[in-house]
GUDO-15378 format. One line per 2 residues: their letters; for each residue x, z, y of N, C-alpha, C. Coordinates in steps of 0.001 Angstrom, whole numbers. Example, Ala and Ser with C-alpha at 12.3 -4.5 7.8 and 13.67 -1.06 7.14 Angstrom:
<nodes>
as = 13190:7800:-5690:12300:7800:-4500:13200:7800:-3300 ~ 12850:7080:-2250:13670:7140:-1060:12900:7870:30
</nodes>
This chain:
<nodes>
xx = -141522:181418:57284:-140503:182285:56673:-139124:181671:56891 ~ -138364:182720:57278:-136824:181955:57249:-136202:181749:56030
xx = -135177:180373:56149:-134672:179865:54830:-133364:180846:54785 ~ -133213:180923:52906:-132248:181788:52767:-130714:181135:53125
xx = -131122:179505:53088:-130099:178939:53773:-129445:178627:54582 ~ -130402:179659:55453:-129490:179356:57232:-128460:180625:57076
xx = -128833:181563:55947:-127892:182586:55770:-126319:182032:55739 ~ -126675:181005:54057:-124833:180653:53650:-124198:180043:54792
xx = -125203:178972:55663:-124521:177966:56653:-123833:179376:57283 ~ -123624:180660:57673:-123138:180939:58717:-122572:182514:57992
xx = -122549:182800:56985:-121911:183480:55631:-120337:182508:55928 ~ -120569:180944:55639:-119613:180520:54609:-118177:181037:55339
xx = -117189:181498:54506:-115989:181826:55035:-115511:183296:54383 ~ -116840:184373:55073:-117092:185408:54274:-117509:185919:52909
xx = -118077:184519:52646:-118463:184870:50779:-118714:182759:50760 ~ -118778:182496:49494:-118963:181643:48942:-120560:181149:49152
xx = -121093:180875:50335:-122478:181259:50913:-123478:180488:50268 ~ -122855:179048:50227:-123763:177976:49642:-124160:177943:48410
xx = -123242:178618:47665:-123660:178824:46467:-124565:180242:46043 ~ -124329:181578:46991:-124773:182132:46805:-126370:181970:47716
xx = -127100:181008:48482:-128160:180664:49009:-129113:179978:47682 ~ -128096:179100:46951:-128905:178446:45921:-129592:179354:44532
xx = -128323:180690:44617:-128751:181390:43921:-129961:182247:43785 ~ -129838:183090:45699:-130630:183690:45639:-132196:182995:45771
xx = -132083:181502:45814:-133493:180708:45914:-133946:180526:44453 ~ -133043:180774:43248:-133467:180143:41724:-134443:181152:41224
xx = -134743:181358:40018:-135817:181605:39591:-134697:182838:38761 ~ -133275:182283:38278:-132220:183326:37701:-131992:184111:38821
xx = -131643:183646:39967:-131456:184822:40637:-132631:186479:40737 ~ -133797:185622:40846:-134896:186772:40730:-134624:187411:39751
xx = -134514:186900:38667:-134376:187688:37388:-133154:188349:37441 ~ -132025:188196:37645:-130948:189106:37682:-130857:190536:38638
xx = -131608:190286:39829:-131887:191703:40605:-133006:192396:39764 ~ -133991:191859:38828:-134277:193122:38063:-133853:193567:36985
xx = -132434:193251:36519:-131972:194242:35654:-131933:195413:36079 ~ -131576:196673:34222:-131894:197713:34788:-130494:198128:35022
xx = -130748:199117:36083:-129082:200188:36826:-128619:201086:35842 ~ -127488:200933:35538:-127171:201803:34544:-126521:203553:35638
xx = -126226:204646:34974:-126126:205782:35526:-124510:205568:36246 ~ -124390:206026:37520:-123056:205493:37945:-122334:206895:37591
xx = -120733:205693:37000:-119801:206827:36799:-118407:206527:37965 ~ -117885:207322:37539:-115948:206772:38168:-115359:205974:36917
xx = -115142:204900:37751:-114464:203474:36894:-112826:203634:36766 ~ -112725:203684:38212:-111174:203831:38869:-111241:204600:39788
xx = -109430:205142:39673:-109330:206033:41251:-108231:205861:41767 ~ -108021:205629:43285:-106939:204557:43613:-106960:205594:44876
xx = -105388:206476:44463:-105372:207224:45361:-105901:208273:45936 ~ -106435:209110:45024:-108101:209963:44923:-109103:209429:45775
xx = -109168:207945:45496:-110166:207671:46519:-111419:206937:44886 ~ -112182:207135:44736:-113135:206507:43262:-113891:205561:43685
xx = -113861:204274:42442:-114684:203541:42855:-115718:203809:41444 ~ -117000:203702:41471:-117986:203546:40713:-118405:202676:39976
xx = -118943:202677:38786:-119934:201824:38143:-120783:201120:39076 ~ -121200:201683:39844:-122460:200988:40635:-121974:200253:41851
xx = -120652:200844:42061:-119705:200317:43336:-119474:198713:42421 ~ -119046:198391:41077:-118462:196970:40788:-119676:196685:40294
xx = -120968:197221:40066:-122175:196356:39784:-122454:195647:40646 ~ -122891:196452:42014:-123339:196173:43312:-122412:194757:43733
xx = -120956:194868:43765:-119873:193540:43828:-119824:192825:43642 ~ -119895:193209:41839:-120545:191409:40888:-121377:191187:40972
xx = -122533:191738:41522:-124135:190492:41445:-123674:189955:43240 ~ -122969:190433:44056:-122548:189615:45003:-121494:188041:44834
xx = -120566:188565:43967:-119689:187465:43794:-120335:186495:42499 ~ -121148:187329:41585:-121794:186236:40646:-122930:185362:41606
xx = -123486:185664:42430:-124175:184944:43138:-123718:183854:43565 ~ -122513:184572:44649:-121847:183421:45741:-120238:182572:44823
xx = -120144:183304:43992:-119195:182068:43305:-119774:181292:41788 ~ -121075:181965:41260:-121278:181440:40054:-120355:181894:39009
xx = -119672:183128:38866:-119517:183327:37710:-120281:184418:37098 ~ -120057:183870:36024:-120211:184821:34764:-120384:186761:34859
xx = -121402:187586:34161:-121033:188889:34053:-119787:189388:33994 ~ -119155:189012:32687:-117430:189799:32674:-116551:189352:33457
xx = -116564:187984:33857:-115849:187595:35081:-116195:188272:36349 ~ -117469:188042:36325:-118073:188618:37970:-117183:190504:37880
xx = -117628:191324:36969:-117659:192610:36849:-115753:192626:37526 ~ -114855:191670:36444:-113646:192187:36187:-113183:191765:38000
xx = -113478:190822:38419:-113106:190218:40143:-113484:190952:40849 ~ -114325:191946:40681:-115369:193149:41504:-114132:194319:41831
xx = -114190:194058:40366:-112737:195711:39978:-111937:195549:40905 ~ -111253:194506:40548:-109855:193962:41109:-110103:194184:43086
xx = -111420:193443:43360:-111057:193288:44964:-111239:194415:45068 ~ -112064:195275:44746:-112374:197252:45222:-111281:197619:45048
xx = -110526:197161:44021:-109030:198334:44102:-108365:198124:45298 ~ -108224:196430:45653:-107606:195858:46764:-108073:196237:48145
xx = -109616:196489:48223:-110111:196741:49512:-109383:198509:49788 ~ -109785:199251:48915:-109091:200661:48828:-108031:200606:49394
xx = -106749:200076:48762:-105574:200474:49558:-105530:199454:50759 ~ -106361:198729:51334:-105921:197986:52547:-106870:199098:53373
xx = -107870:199563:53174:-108559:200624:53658:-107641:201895:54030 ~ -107166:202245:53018:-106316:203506:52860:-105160:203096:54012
xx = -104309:201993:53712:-103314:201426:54681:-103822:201589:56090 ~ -105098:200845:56172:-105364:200765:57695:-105459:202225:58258
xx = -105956:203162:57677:-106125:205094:57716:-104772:205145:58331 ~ -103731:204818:57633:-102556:205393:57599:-101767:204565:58787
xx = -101977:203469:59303:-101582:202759:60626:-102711:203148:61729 ~ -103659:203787:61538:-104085:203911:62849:-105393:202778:62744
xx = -105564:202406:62011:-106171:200600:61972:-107742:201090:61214 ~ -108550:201619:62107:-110511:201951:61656:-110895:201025:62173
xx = -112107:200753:61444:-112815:200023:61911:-114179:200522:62131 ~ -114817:200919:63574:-116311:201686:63248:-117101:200722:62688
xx = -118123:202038:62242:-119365:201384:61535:-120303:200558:62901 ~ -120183:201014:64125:-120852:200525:64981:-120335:198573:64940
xx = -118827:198486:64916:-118362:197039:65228:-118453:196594:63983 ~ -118363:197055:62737:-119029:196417:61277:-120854:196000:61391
xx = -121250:196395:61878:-122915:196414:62418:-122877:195219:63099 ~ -121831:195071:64176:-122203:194090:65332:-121621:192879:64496
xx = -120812:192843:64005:-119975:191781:63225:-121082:191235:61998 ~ -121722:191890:61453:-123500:191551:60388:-124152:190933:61725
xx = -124142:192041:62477:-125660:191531:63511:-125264:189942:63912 ~ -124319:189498:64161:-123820:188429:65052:-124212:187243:63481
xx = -123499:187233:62132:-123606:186456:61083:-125204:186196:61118 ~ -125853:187739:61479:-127525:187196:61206:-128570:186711:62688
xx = -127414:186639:63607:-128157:185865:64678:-127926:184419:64703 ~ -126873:184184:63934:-126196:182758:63742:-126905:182299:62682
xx = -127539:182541:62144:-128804:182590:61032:-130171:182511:61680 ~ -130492:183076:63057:-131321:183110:63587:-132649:183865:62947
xx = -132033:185085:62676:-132469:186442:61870:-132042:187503:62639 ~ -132990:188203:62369:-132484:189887:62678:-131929:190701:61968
xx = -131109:191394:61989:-130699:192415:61070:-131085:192984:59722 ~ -132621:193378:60139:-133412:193724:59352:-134171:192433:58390
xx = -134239:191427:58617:-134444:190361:58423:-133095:189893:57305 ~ -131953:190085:57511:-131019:189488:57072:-130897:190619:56030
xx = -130623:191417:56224:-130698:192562:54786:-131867:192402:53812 ~ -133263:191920:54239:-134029:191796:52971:-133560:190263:52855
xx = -133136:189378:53027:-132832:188319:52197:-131445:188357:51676 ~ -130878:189267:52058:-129714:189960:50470:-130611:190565:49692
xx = -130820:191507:50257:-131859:191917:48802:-132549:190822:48019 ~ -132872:190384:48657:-133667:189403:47040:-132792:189184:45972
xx = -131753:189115:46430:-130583:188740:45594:-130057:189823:45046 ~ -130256:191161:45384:-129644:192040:44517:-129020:192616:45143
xx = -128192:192376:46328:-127330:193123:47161:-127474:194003:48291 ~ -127106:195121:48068:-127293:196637:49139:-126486:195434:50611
xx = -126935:195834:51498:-126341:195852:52847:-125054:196292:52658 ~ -124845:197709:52031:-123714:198246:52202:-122739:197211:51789
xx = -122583:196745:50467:-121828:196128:49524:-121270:195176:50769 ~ -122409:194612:51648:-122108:193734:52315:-121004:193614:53342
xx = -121207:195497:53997:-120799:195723:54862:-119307:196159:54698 ~ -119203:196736:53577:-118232:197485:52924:-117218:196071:53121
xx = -117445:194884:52290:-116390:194103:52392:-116324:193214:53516 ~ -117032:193341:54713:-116672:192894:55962:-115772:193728:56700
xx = -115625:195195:56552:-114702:196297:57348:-113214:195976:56631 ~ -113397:195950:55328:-112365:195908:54785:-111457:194344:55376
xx = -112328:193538:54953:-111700:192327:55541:-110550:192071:57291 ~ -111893:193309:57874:-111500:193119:59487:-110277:194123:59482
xx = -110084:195343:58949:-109133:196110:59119:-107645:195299:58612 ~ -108047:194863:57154:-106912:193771:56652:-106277:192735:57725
xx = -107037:192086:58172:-106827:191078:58700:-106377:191671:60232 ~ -106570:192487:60453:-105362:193520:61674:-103954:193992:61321
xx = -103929:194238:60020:-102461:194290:59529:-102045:193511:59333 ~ -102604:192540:58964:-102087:191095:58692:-101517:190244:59949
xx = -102340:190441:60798:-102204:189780:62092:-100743:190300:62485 ~ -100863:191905:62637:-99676:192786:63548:-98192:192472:62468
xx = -98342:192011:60997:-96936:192025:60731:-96656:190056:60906 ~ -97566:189535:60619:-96705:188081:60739:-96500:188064:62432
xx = -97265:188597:63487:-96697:189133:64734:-95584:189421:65258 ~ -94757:190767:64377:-93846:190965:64502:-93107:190096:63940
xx = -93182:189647:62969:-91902:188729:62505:-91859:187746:63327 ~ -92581:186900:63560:-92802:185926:64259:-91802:185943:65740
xx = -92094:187326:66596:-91379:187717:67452:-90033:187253:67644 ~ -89749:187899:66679:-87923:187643:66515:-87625:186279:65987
xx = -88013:185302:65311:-87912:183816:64731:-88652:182932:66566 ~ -89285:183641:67293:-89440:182764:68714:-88481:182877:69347
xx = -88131:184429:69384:-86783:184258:70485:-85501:183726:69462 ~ -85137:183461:68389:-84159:182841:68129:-84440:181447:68352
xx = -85614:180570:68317:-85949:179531:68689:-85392:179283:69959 ~ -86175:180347:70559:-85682:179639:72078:-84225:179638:72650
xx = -83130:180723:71575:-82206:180944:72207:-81322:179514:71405 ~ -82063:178679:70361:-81309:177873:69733:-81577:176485:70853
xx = -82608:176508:71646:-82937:175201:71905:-82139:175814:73458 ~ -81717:176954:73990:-81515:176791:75132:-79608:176481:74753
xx = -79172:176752:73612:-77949:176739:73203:-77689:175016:73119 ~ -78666:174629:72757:-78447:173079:72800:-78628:172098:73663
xx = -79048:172763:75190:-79066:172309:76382:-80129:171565:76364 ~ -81466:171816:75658:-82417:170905:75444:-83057:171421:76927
xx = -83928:170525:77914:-85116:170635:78795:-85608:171545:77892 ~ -86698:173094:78596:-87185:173644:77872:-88529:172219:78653
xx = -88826:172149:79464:-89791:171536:80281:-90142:170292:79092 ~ -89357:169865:78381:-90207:168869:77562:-90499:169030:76821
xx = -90967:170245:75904:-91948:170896:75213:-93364:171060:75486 ~ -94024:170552:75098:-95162:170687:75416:-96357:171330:74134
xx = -97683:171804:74563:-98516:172001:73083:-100199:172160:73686 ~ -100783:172076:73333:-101972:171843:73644:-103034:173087:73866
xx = -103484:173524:74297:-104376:174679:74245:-106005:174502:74295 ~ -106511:175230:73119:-108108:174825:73732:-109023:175378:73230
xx = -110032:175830:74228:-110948:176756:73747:-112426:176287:72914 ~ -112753:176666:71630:-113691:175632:71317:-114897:176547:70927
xx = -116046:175622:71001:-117459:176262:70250:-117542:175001:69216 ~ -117989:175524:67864:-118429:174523:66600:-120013:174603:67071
xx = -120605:173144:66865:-121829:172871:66814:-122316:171873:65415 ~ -123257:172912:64585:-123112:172018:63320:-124635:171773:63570
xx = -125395:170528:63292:-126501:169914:63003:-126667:169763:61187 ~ -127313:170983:60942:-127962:171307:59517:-128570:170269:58398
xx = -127704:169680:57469:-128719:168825:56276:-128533:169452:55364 ~ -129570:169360:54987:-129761:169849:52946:-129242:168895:52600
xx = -128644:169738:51023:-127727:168708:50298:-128742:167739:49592 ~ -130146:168205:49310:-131126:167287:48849:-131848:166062:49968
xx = -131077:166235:51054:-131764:165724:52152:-131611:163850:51880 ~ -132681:162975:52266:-132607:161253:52291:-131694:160814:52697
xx = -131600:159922:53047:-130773:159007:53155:-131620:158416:54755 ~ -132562:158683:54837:-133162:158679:56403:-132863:160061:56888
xx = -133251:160923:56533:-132922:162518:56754:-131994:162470:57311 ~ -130449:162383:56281:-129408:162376:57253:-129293:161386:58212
xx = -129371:160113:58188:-129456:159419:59101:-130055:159837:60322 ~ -130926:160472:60313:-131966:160905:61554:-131022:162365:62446
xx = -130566:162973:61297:-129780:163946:61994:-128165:163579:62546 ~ -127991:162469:62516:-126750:161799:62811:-127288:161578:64133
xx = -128144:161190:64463:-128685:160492:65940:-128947:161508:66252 ~ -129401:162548:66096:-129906:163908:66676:-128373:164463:67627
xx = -127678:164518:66392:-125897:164609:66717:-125502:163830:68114 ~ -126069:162437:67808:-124994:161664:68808:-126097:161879:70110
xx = -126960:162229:70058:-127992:162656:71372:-127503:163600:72102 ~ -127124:164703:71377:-126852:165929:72172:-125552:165419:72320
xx = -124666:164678:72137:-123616:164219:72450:-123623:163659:73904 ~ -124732:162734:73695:-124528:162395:74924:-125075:162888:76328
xx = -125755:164137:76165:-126338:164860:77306:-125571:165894:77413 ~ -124084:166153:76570:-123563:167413:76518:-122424:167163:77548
xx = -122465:167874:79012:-121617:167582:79844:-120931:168550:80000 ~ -121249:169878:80015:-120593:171355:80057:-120859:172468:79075
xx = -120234:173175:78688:-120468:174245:77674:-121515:174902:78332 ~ -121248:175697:79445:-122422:176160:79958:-123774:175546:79115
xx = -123948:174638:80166:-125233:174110:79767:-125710:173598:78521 ~ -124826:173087:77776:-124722:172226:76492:-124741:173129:75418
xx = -124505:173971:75638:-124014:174984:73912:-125683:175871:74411 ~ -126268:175881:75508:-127532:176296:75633:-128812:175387:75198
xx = -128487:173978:75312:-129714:172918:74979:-129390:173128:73095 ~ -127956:173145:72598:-127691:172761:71572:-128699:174116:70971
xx = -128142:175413:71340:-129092:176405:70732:-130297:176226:70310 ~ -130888:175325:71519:-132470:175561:71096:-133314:174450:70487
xx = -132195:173640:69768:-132474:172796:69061:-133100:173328:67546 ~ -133218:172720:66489:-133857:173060:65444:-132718:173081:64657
xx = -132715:173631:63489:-131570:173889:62887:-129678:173217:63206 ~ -129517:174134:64065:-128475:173677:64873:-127845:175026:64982
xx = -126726:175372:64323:-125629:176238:64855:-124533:175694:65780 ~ -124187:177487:66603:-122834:177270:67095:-122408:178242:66993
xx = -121017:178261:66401:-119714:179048:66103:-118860:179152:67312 ~ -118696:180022:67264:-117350:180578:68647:-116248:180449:67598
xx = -115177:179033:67422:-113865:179261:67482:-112658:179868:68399 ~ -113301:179398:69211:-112179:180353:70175:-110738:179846:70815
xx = -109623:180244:70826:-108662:179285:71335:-107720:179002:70135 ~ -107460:177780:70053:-106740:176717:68921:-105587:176171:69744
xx = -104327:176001:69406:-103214:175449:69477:-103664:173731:68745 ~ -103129:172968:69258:-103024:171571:68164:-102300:172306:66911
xx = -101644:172992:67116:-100469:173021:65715:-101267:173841:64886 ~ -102733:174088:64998:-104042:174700:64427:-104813:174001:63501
xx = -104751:172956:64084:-105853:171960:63670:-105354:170670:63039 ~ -106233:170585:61849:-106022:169112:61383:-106031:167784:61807
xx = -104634:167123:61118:-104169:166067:62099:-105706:165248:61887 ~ -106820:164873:61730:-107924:164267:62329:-108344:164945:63233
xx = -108579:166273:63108:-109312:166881:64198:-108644:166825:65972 ~ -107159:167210:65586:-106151:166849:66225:-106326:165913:67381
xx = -106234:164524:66940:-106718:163365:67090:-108044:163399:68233 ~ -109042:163658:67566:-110576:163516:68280:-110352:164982:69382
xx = -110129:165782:69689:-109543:166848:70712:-108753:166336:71729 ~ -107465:165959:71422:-107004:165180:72464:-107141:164089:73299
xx = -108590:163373:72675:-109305:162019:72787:-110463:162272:73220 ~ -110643:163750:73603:-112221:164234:74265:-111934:164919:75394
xx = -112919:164376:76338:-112486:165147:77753:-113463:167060:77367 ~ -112532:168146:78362:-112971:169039:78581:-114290:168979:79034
xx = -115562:169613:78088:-116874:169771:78724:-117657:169442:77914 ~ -116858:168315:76659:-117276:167196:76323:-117410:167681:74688
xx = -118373:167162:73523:-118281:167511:72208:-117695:166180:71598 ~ -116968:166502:70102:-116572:165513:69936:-117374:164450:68800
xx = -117085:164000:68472:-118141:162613:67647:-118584:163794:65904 ~ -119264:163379:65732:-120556:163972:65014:-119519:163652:63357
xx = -119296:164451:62389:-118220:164336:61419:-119383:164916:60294 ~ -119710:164315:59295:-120035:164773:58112:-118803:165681:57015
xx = -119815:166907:57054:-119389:167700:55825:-120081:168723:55124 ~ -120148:169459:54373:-121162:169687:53236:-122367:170341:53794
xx = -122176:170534:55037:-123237:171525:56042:-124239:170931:56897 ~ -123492:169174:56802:-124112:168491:58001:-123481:167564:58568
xx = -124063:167474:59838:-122961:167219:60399:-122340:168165:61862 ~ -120754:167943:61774:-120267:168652:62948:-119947:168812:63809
xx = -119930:168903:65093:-118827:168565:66690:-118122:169795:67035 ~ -117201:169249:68050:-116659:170572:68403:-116638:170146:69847
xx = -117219:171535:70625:-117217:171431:72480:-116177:171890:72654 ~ -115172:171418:73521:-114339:171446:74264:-114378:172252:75602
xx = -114490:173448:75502:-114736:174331:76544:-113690:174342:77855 ~ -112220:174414:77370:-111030:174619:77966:-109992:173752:77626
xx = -109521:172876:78038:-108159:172292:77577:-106627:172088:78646 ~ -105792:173204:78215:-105360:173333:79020:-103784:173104:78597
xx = -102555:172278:78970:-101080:171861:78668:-100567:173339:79039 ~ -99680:173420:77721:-98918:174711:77995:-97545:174176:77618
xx = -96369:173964:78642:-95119:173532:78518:-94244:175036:78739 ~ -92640:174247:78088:-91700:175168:78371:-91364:176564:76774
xx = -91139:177514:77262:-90608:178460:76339:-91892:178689:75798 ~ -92756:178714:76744:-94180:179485:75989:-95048:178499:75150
xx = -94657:176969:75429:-94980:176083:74464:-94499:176531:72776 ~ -93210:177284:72711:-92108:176964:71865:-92647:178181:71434
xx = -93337:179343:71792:-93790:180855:71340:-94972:180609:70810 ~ -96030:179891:71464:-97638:179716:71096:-97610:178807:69857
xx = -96272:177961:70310:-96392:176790:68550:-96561:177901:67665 ~ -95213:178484:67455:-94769:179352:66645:-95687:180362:65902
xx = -96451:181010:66798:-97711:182173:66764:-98615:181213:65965 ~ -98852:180034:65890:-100075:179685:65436:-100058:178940:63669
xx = -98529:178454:64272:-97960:178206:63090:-97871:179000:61975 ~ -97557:180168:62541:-96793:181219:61495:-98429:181955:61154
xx = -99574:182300:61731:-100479:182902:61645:-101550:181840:60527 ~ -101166:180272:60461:-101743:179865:59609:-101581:179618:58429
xx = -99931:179546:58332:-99203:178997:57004:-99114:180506:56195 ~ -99133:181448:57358:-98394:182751:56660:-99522:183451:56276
xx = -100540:183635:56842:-101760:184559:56676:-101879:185004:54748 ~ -102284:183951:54079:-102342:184248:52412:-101170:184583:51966
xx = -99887:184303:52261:-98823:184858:51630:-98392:185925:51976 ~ -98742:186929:53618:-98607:188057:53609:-99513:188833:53116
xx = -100513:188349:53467:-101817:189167:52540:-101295:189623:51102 ~ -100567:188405:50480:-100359:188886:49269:-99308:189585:48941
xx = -98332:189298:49789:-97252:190123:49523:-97459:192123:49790 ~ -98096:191778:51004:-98414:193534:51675:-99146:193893:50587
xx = -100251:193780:49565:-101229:193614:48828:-100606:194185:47610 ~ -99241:193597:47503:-98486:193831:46293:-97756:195312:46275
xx = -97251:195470:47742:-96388:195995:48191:-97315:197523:47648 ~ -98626:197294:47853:-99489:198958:48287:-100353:199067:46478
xx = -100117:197844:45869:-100236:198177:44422:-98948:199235:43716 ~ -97952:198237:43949:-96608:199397:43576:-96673:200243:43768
xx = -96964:200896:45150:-96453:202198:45456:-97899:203355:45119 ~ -99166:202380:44759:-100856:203357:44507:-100592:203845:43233
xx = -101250:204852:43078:-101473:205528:41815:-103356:205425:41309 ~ -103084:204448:40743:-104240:203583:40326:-104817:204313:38508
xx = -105733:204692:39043:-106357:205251:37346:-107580:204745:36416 ~ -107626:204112:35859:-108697:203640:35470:-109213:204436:34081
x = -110431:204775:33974:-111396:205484:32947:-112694:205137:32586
</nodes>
């Protein structure tokens, strides 16, 4: 049988996974998916759009799972993000910004192959826990449509703060040529410990780590041996700026040749490497644009979220009953 824990390892980001794996393994969790359903009504309506009784039930036994709180806590955080998913939903309607149900599907399917589950497979181990697919799915679209508006306005701003950059550094007669920034394309490879795991356990999976380390010569080939290892994920990060990544990580990237994974890092999952697919020097103006883009897309991401967030509370006609 598959563990419900290869779920959170590859959840975490999207929900609070680890905690909600321990849940759905307890003996409370069983017991909380058989409470009984009460008759669904309209809670709120945000924009004539209604959310239900059964819409913030369905929510809170998700977020009471994966964050550990409480009924009235869980219920009242349920409310709150449904109102929030609504108008970023509604927003995205109104920019042009859908998301099909087909690429919400593939975006589950991919979390439950990284799980090394099927679809169908990965929906009954929500269920045990209480949670519809939908619930699931519902706040993955919402997320992806958000996170397209989000992207396209710190984008635009960003735009105009690069070219004043560049027109300040060309005003100051600086070399654009000695700018430089790092580029690089990465896959995460995590080697799986339980948090109950020995003190040989982990030890043993540390050497497991530094093994595939040392036979890992190309992504090609390497992110294929790593697959078919035993509890062993890999994540597609994708392309990272240094001005991305933490000054340790930083560090061990620029200190690893292209092809190559980097040294085996304990953290609550395991342990981790990262393959070095692409590493490629990007000098000049476009050094001074890509900083900028990555900069502004990391520092800024939660504070536009919240601000746009705010912006579409003001202007909703929000009803609650």
């Amino acid at each position: 049988m598959l563990h419900i824990g290869t779920i959170a390892r590859t959840v975490r980001g999207t929900l609070t996974a680890t905690a909600l794996a321990a849940a759905l393994l307890s003996p409370a969790g069983t017991a909380f998916i058989g409470s009984a359903r009460a008759e669904s009504i309209i809670k709120v309506v945000v924009n004539d759009d209604a959310i239900t009784s059964m819409d913030i039930q369905s929510r809170a036994r998700l977020l009471q799972l994966a964050m550990h709180l409480a009924p009235g806590p869980a219920a009242k955080a349920a409310q709150d993000e449904l109102i929030d998913e609504r108008l970023r939903v509604q927003e995205g309607s109104r920019r042009g910004v859908v998301v099909s149900e087909d690429a919400v599907t593939a975006a589950v399917t991919s979390i439950a192959e990284r799980s090394k589950m099927t679809l169908p497979q990965f929906e009954r181990a929500l269920g045990q826990g209480g949670v519809p697919i939908k619930t699931f799915k519902d706040r993955i679209r919402a997320q992806m449509v958000w996170g397209r508006i989000v992207r396209a306005k710190i984008q635009q701003d960003i735009k105009t703060e690069s070219a004043d950059l560049i027109q300040q550094m060309r005003n100051r007669e600086k070399n654009a040529n000695a700018i430089t920034a790092s580029d690089y394309m990465l896959q995460r490879v995590v080697f799986a410990v339980q948090r109950s795991a020995s003190a040989a356990d982990v030890n043993r999976r540390k050497v497991e780590a530094e093994a595939l380390r040392g036979k890992f010569r190309s992504c090609d080939e390497g992110l294929k041996l790593a697959k078919s290892l035993r509890e062993v994920a890999v994540i597609n990060v994708g392309r990272k700026l240094a001005s991305e990544v933490p000054p340790g990580l930083k560090d061990e990237l620029e200190n690893t040749a292209e092809g190559r994974l980097t040294s085996p890092q304990r953290s609550d999952l395991g342990f981790e490497m990262y393959a070095i697919c692409s590493k490629i020097a990007v000098t000049g103006e476009a050094a001074v644009t890509a900083g900028l883009d990555a900069e502004a897309l990391d520092k800024r991401g939660e504070e536009t979220s919240k601000k746009l967030t705010q912006e579409l509370r003001q202007k909703a006609n929000i009803i609650y009953r």
